[in-house]
Short mmCIF file of the C-alpha atoms (twelve columns), coordinates in Angstrom:
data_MODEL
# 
_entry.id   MODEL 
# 
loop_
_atom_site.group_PDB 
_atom_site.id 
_atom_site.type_symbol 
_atom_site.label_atom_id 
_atom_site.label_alt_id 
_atom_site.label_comp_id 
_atom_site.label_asym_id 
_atom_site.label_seq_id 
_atom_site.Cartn_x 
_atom_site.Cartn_y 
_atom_site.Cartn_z 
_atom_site.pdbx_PDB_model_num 
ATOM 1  C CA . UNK A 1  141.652 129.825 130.405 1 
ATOM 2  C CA . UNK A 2  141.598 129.253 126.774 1 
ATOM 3  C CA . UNK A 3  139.487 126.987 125.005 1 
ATOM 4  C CA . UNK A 4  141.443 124.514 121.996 1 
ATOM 5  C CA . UNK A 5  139.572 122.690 119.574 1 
ATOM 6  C CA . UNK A 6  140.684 118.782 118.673 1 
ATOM 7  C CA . UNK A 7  139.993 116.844 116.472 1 
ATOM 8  C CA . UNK A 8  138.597 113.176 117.005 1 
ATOM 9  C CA . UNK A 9  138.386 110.614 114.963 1 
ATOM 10 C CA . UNK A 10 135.491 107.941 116.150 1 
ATOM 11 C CA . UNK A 11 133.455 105.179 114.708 1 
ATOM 12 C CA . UNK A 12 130.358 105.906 113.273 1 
ATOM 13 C CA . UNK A 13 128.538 103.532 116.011 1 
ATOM 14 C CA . UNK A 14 129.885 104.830 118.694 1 
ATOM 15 C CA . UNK A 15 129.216 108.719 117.797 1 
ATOM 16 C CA . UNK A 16 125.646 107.538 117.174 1 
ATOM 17 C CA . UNK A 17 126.074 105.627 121.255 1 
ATOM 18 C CA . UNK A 18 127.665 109.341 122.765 1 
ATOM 19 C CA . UNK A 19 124.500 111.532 120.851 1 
ATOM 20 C CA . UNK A 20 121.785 109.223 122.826 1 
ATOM 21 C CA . UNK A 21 123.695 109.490 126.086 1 
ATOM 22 C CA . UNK A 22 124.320 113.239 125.647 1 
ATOM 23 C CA . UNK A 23 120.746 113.564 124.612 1 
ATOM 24 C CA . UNK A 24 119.600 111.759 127.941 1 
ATOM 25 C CA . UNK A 25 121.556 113.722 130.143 1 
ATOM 26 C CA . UNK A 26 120.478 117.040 128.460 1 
ATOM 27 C CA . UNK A 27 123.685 117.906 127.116 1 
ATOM 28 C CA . UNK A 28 125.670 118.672 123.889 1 
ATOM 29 C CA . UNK A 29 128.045 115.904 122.200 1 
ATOM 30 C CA . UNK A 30 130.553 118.648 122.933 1 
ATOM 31 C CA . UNK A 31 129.276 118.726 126.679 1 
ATOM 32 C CA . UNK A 32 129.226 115.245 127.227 1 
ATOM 33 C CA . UNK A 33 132.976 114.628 125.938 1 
ATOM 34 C CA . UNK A 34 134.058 117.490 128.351 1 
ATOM 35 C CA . UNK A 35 132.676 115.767 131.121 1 
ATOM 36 C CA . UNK A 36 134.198 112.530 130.704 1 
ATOM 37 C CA . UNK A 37 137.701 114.041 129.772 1 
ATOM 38 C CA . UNK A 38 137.531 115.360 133.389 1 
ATOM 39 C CA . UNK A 39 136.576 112.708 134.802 1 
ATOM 40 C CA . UNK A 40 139.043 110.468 133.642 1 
ATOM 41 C CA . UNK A 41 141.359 113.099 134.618 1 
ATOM 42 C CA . UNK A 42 139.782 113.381 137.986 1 
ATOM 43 C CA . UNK A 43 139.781 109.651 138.469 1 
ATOM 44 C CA . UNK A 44 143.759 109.536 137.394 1 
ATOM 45 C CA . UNK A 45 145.380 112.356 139.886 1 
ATOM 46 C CA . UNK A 46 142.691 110.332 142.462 1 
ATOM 47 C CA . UNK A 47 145.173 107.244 141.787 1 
ATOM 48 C CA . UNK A 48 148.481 108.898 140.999 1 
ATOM 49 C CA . UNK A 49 148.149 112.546 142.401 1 
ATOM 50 C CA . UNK A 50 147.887 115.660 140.953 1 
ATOM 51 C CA . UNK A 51 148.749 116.587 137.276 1 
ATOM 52 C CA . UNK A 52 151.283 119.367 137.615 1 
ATOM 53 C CA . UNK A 53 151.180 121.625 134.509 1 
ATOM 54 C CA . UNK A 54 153.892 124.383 134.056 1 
ATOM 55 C CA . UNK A 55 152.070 127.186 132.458 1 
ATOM 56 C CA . UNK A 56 155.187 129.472 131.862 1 
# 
């Protein structure tokens, strides 16, 4: 699978909020934004099934 880079634009304060919580759970900003992106994800197909993707 290839990895894409995007770009986010977030306050200040809240970039400052994600580095403590990354920092607690040992991870990476990077890390930490991963996880959460799949867990929304995860917690979305839970509600309205799975997220078909054609990869042609």
């Amino acid at each position: 699978m290839a990895i894409k880079n995007v770009s986010v634009r977030i306050e200040q304060n809240m970039l400052d909020k994600l580095h403590v919580v990354a920092d607690y759970e040992g991870r990476s900003a990077n890390s930490q934004i991963n996880i959460l992106i799949r867990e929304c994800v995860e917690q979305y197909e839970a509600k309205y099934g799975e997220i078909k993707i054609d990869l042609r």
